[in-house]
N, C-alpha and C positions, 0 to 999 in steps of 0.2 A: 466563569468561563475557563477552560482550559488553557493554560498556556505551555510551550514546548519546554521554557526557559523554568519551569518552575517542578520539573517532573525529578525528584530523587533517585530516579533507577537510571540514570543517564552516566550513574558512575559506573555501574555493571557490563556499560557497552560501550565498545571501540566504533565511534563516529564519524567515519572519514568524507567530509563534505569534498563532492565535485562543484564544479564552474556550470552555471551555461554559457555553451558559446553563443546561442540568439534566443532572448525572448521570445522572437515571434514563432520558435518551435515549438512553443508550449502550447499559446493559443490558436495557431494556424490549423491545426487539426480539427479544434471545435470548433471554428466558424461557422460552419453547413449543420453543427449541431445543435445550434442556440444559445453558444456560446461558453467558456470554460466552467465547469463547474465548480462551486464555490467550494467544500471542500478540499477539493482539489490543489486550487488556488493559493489555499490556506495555508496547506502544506510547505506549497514553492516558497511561498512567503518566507513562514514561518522556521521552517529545517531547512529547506531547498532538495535538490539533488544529493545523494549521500550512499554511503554503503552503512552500512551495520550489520556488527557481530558481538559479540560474548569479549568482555575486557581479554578475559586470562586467555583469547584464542592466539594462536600463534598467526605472525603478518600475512602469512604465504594461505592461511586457512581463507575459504572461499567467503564473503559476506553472506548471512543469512537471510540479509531484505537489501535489496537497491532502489531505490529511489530513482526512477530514470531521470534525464538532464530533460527529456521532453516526451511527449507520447510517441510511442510505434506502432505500427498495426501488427495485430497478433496474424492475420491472413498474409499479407506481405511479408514484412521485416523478421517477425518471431518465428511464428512456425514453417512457415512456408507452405501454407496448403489451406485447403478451406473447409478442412475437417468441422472446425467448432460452428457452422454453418448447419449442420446436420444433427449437431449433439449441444444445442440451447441456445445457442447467441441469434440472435435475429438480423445482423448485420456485423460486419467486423468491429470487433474489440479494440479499442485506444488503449494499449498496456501503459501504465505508469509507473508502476513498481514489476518485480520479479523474485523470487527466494530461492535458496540454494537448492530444493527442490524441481525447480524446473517448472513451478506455477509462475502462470501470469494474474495480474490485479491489475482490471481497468474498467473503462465504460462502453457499454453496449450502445453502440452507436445507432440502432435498428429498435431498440428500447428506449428512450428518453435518458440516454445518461445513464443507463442501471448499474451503478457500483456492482459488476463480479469477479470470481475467481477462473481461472481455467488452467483445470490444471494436465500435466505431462499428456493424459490421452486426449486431449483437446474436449473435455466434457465442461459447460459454461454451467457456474451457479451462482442464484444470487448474493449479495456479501449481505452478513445481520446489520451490519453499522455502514455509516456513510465511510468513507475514505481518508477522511484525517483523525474520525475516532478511530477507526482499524489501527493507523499506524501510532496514533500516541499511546491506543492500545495493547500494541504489541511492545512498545518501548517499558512502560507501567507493568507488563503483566510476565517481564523476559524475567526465565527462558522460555516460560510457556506463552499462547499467544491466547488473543483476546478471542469470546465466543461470543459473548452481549456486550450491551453498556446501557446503564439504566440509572439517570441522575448522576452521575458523575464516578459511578462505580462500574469497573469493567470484570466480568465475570470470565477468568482465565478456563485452559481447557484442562488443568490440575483440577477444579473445583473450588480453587478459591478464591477470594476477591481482591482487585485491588485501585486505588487511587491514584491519581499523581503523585501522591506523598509518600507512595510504600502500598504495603499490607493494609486491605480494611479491618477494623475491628469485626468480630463476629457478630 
C-alpha cells in the first residue's frame, strides 16, 4: 500500500501544510452525494490541506498543486459561471485541489463521484487514476506529473516510470 510518509521525492518539494478550520467543510459537500469519497479522504488524512512546489522555487513563486482545506464548487466559488455544464460535467464539480495553471481537480457531482480535471476554458475530463493516486502521483513523478499507475508504478508524462522510492528500474 502506498504510504505518503514513505515517498523519496518529498525532498524535491516545498510542502507547506494549511490548517482546516471545520471538518464538516470537507464532508458537508458530499452528503447529497453518497458520501466523501474515499480517496479523497485519504488524502485529508494522510497530507491534509497543503501547497506544493519545486524545493529550489523561490517563497513568493506560486504553488504548483493546492490542496484545498475543503471542497468548492467550480460553478459558484471557482469559476463563477456554468460553462463546464455545457462542456462535460453533468453537474457541478466539488474542486479539491487547483495548479498553478488554473485547472481545477474534483468530483463530478452529476456522475457518481467521477474524479476530473477542468481545466482554464472550463472543458471537464475524466482523471486516469483515482485522486490520491494522482496526487502521490504527482509528488513521486515531480516535476513531471503522473499519466497512469499500474501496480504501484506511475507512468510520468516524460515517459518514464516511477515509484514511491524514486525512478523505476527499466
Amino acid at each position: 500500500m502506498l504510504r505518503f510518509d514513505r515517498f523519496s521525492r518529498q525532498q524535491a518539494l516545498q510542502i507547506r501544510h494549511r490548517t482546516v478550520a471545520d471538518t464538516d467543510a470537507i464532508q458537508r459537500p458530499f452528503v447529497f452525494c453518497g458520501g466523501i469519497p474515499k480517496p479523497y479522504e485519504r488524502v485529508m488524512s494522510e497530507i491534509g490541506p497543503c501547497e506544493i512546489k519545486g524545493a529550489e522555487e523561490p517563497e513568493n513563486f506560486p504553488a504548483h498543486l493546492v490542496i484545498l482545506p475543503g471542497p468548492i464548487s467550480a460553478i459558484s466559488d471557482y469559476f463563477r459561471d456554468q460553462q463546464i455544464l455545457k462542456l462535460g460535467a453533468k453537474a457541478d464539480v466539488l474542486l479539491v485541489a487547483t495548479d498553478s495553471t488554473g485547472h481545477g481537480y474534483g468530483y463530478d457531482t452529476g456522475d457518481r463521484l467521477r474524479f476530473v480535471t477542468v481545466d482554464n476554458y472550463r472543458i471537464v475530463d475524466a482523471m486516469p487514476m483515482p485522486f490520491d493516486q494522482w496526487v502521490f502521483g504527482t509528488i513521486a513523478c515531480w516535476p513531471e506529473g503522473p499519466v497512469s499507475f499500474d501496480a504501484g508504478v506511475w507512468l510520468a508524462t516524460d515517459g518514464r516510470t516511477y515509484t514511491q522510492n524514486g525512478v523505476a528500474p527499466a
